[in-house]
Each structure stands twice: as structure tokens, then as C-alpha cells.
N, C-alpha and C positions, 0 to 999 in steps of 0.2 A: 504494500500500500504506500500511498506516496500522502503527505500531509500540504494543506493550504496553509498554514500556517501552525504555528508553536502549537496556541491555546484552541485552534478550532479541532470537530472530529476530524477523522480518519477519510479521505479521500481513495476511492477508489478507482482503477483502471478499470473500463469496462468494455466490454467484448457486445456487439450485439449479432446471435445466431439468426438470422431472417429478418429484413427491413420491410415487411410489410406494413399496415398501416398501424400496427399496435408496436411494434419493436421500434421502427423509426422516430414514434411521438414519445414511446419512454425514454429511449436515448438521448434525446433532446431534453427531455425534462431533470435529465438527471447530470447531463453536462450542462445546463443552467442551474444548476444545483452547486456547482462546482467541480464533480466527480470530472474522471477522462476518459472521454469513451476514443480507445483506441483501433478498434477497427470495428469491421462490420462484413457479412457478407451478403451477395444476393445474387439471384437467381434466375430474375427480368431484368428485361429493360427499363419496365417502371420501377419495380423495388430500387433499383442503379440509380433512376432518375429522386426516387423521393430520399433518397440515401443524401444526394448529392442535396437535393434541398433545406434536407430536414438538419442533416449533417456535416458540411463544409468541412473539408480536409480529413474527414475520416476516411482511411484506404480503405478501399472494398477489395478481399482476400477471402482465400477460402477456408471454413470450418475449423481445420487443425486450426492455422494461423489466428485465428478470431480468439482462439480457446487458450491457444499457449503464453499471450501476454496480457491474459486479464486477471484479476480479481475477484470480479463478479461477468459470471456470462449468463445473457441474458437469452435463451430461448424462447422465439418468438414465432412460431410456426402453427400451424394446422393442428387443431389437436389430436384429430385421425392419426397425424405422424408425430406423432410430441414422443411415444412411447419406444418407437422403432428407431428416431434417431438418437434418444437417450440411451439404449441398449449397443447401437451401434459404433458410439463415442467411447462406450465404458470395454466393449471390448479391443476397440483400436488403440488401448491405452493413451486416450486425447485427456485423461484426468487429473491434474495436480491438485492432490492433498492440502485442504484447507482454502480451495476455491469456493466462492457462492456461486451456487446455480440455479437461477431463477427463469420456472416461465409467469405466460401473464393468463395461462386457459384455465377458464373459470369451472371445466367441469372436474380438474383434477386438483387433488393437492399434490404433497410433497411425495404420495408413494411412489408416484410415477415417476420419481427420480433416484429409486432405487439403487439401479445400474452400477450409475454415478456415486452413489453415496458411500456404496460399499467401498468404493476404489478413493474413498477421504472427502469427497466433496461435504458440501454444506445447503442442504436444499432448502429454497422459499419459493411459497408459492404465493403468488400478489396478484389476483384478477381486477382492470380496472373496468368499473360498473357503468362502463359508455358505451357508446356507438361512436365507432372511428372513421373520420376522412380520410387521414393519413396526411393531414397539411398542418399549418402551421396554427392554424382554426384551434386544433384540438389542445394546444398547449394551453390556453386561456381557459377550455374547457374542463381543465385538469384542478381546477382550484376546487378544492371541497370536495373535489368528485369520490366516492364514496370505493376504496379496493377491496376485497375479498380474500383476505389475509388468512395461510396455513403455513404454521411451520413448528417443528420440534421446541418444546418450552423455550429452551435454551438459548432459540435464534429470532424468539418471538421479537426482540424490542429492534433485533437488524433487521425483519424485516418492514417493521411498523415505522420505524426512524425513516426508510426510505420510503417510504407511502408518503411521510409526512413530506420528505425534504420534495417530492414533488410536486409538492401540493395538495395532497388528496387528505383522504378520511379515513383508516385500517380501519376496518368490522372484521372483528376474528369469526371464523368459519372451521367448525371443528372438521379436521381431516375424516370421519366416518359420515358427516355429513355436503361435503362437496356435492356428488350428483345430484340430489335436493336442491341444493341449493342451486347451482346452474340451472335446472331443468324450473324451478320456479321463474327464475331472473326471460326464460326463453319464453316462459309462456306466456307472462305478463307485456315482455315488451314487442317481441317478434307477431306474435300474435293480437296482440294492439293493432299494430303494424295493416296486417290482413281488414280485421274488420273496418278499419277508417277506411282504407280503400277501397271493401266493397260499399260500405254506405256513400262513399264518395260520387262509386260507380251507379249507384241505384237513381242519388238524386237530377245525374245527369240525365240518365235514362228517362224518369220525371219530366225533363224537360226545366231542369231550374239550371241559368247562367250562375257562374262560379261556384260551387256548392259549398267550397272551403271557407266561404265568408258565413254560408248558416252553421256549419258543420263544426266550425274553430271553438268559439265560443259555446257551444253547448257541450262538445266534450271534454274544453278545458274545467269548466262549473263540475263534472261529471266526477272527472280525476280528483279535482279538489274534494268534494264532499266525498267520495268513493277513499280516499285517504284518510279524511277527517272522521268519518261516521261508521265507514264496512258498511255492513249490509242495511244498515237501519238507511243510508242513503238509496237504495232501489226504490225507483219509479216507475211507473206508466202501465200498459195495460197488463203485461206479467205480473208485475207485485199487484194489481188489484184481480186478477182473477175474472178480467175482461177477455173472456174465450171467444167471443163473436168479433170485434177487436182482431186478437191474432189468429182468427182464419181468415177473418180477410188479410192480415199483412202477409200471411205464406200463399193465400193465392196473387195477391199483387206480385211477390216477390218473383214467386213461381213460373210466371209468365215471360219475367224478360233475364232471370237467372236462378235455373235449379240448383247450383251453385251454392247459393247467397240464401238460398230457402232453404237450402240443406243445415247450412251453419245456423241460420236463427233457430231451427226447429230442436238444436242441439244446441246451443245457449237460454233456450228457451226454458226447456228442462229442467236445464242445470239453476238457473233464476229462481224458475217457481219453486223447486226443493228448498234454497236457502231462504225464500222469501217465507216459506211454509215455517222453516226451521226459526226463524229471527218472530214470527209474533207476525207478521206482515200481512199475512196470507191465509185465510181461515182453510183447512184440509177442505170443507165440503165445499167451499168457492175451486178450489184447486180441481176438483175431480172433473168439475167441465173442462179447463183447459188442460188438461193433461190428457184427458179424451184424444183433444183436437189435435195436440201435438205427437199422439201418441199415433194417426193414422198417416197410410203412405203418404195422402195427401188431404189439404183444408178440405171442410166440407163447404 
């Protein structure tokens, strides 16, 4: 490790494995942090390119190279292959004893750096809780933004110091609960993602100019109270038990996407059980609509 000075911490050289859009915007965040991120490698022409944007004067070298003059190496890959390059590195003896090695994928923690650890390494696993461009956008983005911190007691405050020194917010994530926890984080945002766009898709269908201008504002109120309240915030004709209501929205829907009628009739469900469950939704108001959603299609 190399020091900024006397009284400050311990600066590290850092290596980053794959300048994707997550490897490239931590490396930056952590060489404005002070650390030195001395190489990097990549793969494309764009990873080359955002490399070059994101990190001026970092050599782009391959793997070994990347690994042998860092400190902390940063694996920043696919997480399909996070496990097969990790296993690949620890048997080409690419490992010196007493390196950190860190990825950023949120479905794993540190087991997945097994490999490596047995051969001396030091694994953190840090997921940061954004949607990446891969520019320079995301550095600002990084304040507060909230990581997804696993790692052995011992290396807990190395790895939270560096969440911090990025900017962000550590929430420790117990390594037996990582896939949980990923798989919540995909289905709340990815799948957010889906429904905006089909309701986007519907209103246009409708025949209404911009739809993002009615659409913005009701699902921002939506999130808010949906954060603030849970389930005591559900409205409309599901939490009341308005089954004539949602057979006509699955045959409206039905008409210009089975699609879109598919997915309501399976949130729908899902709605009135919790809406039943919270106090919302009397059982014997529920039995008409569950009828309705229960057949191939509205009546």
C-alpha cells in the first residue's frame, strides 16, 4: 500500500478486472477518493473507450497484469462468469496473499471468492444499489447511494470505509442471505421497469399525447405513499372489491395486449390477497373478483 500522507489512511493501488459500466464508475470513484487505480483491462471497444473516459492514463493490460500490481482488485464482470473467472485466476496462481478482492454483483457474496481466498486473498463483496450508464453521470449518482455490503467480521469496516470513501451508504447483507436479497432489489426495480412501460404502452394505445406527463406524477404519489404506508396505501378498484371495474379493464386491456392483460390479471391477485390480508378488502367482497380474475378470460 502506498500512503497520501503521514496522518491520512492507507491508500490503495487498484486493479480494475472488466471496465464495464459498474467497474469503470467504481474506479473513478475510488481514484477521486485518492486511492491509484493502476491498470485496468477490457474486452471492447467501448469498455477501451469508457476506460479511457472514465479513467485517463490508466493502461489497459491484461488480467494477470491488472492483478499483479494491485492491492485491491476489483472484479467487475457478469455474474454468470464472476465464479469461472474467480476459479480460473486461483488456479493460474494470479493470487498474492493478502490482496483485497472485490466484486460489485449483488447476487453473490464473498463465497464466491473462495478460489481466491484459499490461495491468501481477502474477499469483499460491495453491490452498489443503482442502475449504471457507465459515464460520468453516475459519479454524482454515487452520493448516499445505498451498497450491499458482505464480508468476513474481520474485513467488515475495509469494506464499509470504502463504500463510504465513495460516497455511498454500506447496509450489511448477511452472506446466507445475498440471493434474497438480489432477487428482491430485481423485482422491485426491473420489474417496475416492465409495468411503466406497459401502462405507458396502453395509454398511447388510448389515444392520449404524451402519456409520461399523466403517468409521472401518479406513480411518483404511488412510490411515495407505497414506501411510507405498504399496503395500507393500495387503491382503486382491486383494494375495493370492484369486480365489474376489473373485467372490464382485462377486456379493454385484452383487446389491444394479451400481454398487459396477462400481467394485471397476475398482479391483480396478488393485490387483492394483500389487500384481503391488511383489513382493506372484506373476503366476501373478494370472492366476486377473484371469480373474474380467476377465469381465462373477463366476462
Amino acid at each position: 500500500m502506498t500512503q497520501a500522507h503521514a496522518a491520512g489512511p492507507p491508500r490503495l493501488r487498484i486493479g480494475i478486472v472488466g471496465t464495464g459500466r459498474v467497474g469503470a464508475v467504481l474506479g473513478a470513484a475510488l481514484r477521486r477518493a485518492g486511492h491509484h487505480v493502476v491498470a485496468a483491462s477490457a474486452v471492447s471497444d467501448v469498455s477501451r473507450l469508457r476506460a479511457e473516459a472514465l479513467l485517463p492514463g490508466v493502461p489497459i493490460i491484461d488480467v494477470p497484469g491488472v492483478i499483479e500490481g494491485s492491492d485491491l482488485v476489483i472484479l467487475a464482470v457478469p455474474d454468470d462468469a464472476l465464479l469461472g473467472l474467480v476459479e480460473g485466476l486461483a488456479q493460474t496462481g494470479n493470487v498474492r496473499p493478502g490482496q483485497f478482492w472485490m466484486h460489485p454483483a449483488g447476487r453473490y457474496g464473498t463465497e464466491v471468492l473462495e478460489p481466491v481466498t484459499r490461495a491468501g486473498a481477502l474477499p469483499l463483496a460491495v453491490h452498489p444499489i443503482m442502475s449504471f450508464t457507465g459515464t460520468s453521470v453516475d459519479l454524482a449518482r454515487l452520493a448516499d447511494c445505498p451498497f450491499g455490503v458482505s464480508a468476513p467480521d474481520q474485513l467488515r469496516p475495509v469494506a464499509e470505509a470504502l463504500v463510504v470513501e465513495m460516497g455511498g451508504d454500506p447496509i450489511w447483507v448477511p452472506e446466507e442471505q445475498r440471493v434474497l436479497y438480489h432477487a428482491a432489489l430485481a423485482y422491485g426495480s426491473n420489474y417496475l421497469i416492465t409495468l411503466v412501460a406497459q401502462a405507458v404502452e396502453l395509454l398511447t394505445l388510448a389515444g392520449i399525447e404524451h402519456p409520461q406527463r399523466l403517468i409521472g406524477p401518479l406513480l411518483g404519489a404511488s412510490l411515495d405513499n407505497a414506501l411510507r404506508l405498504g399496503d395500507q396505501a393500495l387503491t382503486g378498484p382491486v383494494a375495493r372489491g370492484d369486480a365489474v371495474s376489473v373485467a372490464a379493464h382485462l377486456h379493454a386491456i385484452a383487446e389491444v395486449s394479451p400481454d398487459a392483460a396477462e400481467a394485471y390479471r397476475a398482479l391483480a391477485r396478488v393485490t387483492a390477497g394483500r389487500a384481503v390480508a391488511a383489513g382493506l378488502l372484506q373476503p366476501q367482497r373478494a370472492e366476486a373478483l377473484l371469480d373474474v380474475l380467476a377465469d381465462g378470460g373477463p366476462r
